[in-house]
C-alpha positions as CSV (number, residue, x, y, z in Angstrom):
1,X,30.6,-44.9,-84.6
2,X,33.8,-47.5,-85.1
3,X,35.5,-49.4,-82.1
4,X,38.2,-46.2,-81.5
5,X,35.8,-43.8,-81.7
6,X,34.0,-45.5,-78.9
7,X,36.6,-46.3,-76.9
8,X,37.8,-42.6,-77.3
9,X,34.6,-41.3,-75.9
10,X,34.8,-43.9,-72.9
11,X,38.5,-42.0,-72.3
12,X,36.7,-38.7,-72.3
13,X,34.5,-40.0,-69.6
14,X,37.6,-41.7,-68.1
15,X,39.5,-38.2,-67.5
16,X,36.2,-36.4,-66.2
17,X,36.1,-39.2,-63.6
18,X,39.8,-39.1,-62.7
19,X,39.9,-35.5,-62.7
20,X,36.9,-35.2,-60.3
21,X,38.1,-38.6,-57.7
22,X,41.9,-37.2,-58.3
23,X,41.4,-33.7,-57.9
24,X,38.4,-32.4,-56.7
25,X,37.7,-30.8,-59.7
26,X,34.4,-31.8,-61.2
27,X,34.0,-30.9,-64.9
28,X,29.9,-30.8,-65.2
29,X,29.8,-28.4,-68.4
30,X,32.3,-30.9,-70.1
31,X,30.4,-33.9,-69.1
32,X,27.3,-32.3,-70.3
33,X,28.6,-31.7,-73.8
34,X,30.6,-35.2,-73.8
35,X,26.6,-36.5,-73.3
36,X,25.2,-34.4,-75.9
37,X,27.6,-34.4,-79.0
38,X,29.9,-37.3,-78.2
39,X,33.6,-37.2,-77.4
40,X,35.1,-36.8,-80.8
41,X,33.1,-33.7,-82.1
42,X,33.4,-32.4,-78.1
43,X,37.2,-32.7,-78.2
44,X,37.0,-30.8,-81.8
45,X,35.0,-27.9,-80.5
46,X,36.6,-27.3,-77.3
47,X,40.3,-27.7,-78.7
48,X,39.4,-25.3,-81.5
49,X,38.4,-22.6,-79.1
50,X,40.6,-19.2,-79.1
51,X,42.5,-19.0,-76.5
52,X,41.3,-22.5,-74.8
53,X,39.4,-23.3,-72.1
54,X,38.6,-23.1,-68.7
55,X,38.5,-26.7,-67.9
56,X,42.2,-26.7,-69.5
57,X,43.3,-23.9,-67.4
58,X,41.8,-25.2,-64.3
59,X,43.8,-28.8,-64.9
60,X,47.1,-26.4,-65.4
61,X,46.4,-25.3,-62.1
62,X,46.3,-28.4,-60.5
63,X,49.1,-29.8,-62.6
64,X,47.2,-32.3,-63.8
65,X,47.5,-31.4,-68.0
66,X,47.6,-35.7,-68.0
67,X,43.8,-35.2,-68.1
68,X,43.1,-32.5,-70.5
69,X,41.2,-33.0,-73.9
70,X,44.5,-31.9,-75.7
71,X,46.6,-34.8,-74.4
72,X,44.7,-37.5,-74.7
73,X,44.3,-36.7,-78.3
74,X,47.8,-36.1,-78.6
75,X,48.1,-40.1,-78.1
76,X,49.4,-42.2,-80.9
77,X,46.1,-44.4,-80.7
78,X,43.8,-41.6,-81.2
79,X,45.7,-39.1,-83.6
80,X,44.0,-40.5,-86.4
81,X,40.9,-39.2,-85.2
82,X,42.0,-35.4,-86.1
83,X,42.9,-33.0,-88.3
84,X,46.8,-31.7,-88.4
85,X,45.6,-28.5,-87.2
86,X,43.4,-30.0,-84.4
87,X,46.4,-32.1,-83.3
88,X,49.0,-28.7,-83.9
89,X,46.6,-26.9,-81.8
90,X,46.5,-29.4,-78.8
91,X,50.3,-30.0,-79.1
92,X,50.7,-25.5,-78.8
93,X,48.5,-25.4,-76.2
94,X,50.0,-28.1,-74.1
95,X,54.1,-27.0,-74.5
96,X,52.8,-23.0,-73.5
97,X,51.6,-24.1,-70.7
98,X,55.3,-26.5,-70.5
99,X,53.5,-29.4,-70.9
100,X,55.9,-32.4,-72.5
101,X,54.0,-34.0,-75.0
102,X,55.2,-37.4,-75.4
């Protein structure tokens, strides 16, 4: 594992945190996958799921889309970490739900 991909998995860990002291909302399935396969192949699997997930929907809900898997990956110092489609994908998700990517 490089220096980015490390510090991208620390993020992951960063917006579980914020998104359980922020909002309440307290990710356990996502942490527990984050600990088993690491953040980048986590991020890959959940952003390739049809239809998205619950986690993502549950941060729309809260208006809190800052902390899903899809924008943080969406950032210039991590979009070298994924495929066009992965990045496509995230950047879909994110303006359905009017999310503006930056």
């Amino acid at each position: 594992m490089n220096d980015l991909e490390r510090k991208f998995n620390k993020d992951m860990t960063n917006i579980y945190r914020k998104a359980d002291k922020e909002c309440g909302y307290r990710a356990t399935r996502f942490l527990q996958i984050l600990s088993e396969k690491g953040g980048i192949i986590t991020a890959k699997e959940l952003v390739s799921k049809e239809g998205g997930t619950e986690g993502f929907l549950k941060l729309w809900q809260l208006g809190r889309l800052d902390l899903s898997i899809e924008a943080l990956l969406l950032t210039d110092e991590y979009k070298v970490l994924f495929t066009k489609e992965e990045l496509k994908l995230s950047k879909e998700r994110l303006e359905k739900y009017q999310y503006e990517v930056k």
